[in-house]
C-alpha positions in Angstrom: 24.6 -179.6 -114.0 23.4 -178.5 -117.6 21.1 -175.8 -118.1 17.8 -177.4 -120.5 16.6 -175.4 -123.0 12.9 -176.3 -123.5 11.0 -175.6 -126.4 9.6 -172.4 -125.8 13.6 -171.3 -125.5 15.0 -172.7 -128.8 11.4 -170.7 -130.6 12.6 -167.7 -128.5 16.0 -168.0 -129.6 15.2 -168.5 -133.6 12.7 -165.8 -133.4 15.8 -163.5 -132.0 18.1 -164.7 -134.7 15.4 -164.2 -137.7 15.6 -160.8 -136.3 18.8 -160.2 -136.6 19.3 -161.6 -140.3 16.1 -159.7 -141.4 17.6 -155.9 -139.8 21.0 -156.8 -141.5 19.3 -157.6 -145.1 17.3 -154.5 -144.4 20.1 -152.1 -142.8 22.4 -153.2 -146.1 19.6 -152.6 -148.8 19.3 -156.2 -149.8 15.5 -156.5 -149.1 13.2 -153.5 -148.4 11.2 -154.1 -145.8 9.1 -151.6 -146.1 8.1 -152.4 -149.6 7.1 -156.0 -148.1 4.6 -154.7 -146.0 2.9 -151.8 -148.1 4.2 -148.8 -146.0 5.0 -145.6 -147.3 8.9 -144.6 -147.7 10.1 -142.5 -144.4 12.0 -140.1 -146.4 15.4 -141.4 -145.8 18.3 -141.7 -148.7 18.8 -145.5 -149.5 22.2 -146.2 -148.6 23.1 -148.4 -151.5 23.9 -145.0 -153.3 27.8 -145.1 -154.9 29.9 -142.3 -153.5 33.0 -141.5 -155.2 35.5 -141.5 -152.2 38.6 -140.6 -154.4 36.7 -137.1 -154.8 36.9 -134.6 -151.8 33.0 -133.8 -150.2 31.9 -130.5 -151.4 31.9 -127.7 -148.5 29.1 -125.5 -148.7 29.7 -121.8 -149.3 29.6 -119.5 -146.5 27.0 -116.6 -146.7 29.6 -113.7 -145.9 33.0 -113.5 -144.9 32.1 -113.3 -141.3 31.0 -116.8 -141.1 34.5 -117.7 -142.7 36.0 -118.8 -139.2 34.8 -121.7 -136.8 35.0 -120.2 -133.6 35.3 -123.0 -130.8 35.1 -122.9 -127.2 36.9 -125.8 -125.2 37.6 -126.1 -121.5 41.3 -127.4 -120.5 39.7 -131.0 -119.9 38.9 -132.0 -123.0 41.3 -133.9 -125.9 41.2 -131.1 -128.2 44.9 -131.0 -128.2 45.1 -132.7 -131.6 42.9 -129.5 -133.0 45.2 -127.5 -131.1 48.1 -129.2 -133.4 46.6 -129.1 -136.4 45.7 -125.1 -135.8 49.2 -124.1 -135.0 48.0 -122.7 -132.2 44.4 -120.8 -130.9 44.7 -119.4 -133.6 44.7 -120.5 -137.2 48.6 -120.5 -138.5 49.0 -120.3 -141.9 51.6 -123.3 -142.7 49.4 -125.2 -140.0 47.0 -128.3 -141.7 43.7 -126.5 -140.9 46.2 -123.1 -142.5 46.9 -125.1 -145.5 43.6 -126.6 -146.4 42.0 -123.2 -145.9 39.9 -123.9 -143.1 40.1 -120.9 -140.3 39.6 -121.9 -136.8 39.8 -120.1 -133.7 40.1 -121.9 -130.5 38.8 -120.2 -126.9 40.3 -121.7 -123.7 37.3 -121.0 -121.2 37.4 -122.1 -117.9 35.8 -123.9 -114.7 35.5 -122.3 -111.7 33.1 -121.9 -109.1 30.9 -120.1 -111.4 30.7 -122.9 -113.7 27.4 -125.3 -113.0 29.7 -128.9 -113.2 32.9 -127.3 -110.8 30.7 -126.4 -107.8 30.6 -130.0 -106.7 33.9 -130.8 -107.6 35.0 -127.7 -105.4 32.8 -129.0 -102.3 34.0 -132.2 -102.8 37.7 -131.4 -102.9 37.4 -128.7 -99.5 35.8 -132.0 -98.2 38.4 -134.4 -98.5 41.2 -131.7 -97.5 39.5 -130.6 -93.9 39.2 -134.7 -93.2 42.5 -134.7 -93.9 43.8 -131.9 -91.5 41.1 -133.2 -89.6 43.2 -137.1 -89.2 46.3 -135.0 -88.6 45.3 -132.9 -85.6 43.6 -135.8 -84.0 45.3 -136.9 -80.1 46.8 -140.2 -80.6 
């Protein structure tokens, strides 16, 4: 048995797919929106500005020599591996990528304990699950 759309549906529908085709003119600069309806520009760059890609993004200076290193803490849980790689090590290496392109990074293992806020339930839960265990081996068959 087939579902009827009545007409209420099919204006629903078109209204939904007007929508969508008026964001996608608007989101890719082909009509201004804004313009249509008289209100003020929010402020934000219009996208349909050119940028060179063959040219490299211009890094802003740092303001002393201190602020020359990115310092970055990861736990052991995260994928940061491929930073790791890329550092030579937790520290920056200097025929490592990040070593070659200038960039100094140093990485700081910190971990998750019982102090931590997130490992206190994971700790509970783990104690849980091991005294069920010993519990379903001690019990008289």
């Amino acid at each position: 048995m087939a579902v009827k759309i009545e007409k209420g549906g099919w204006v629903l529908i078109f209204l939904i797919g007007l929508a969508l085709v008026g964001y996608g003119l608007h989101r890719y600069n082909i009509i201004d929106v804004q313009q249509m309806f008289g209100n003020k520009p929010s402020g934000r760059v219009a996208g349909g500005e050119a940028n060179d890609t063959s040219k490299p993004l211009v890094l802003p200076v740092s303001s002393s020599e201190s602020d020359a290193e990115v310092r970055v803490r990861v736990n052991i849980w995260v994928g940061c591996a491929g930073g790791l790689v890329a550092n030579g090590g937790l520290d920056t290496v200097p025929d490592s990528i990040f070593g070659k392109k200038g960039v100094k990074v140093s990485f700081k293992i910190i971990r998750l304990d019982r102090r931590c806020v997130g490992a206190g339930h994971w700790q509970r839960r783990r104690n849980a699950d091991h005294r069920r265990r010993i519990r379903q081996r001690l019990r008289p068959v």
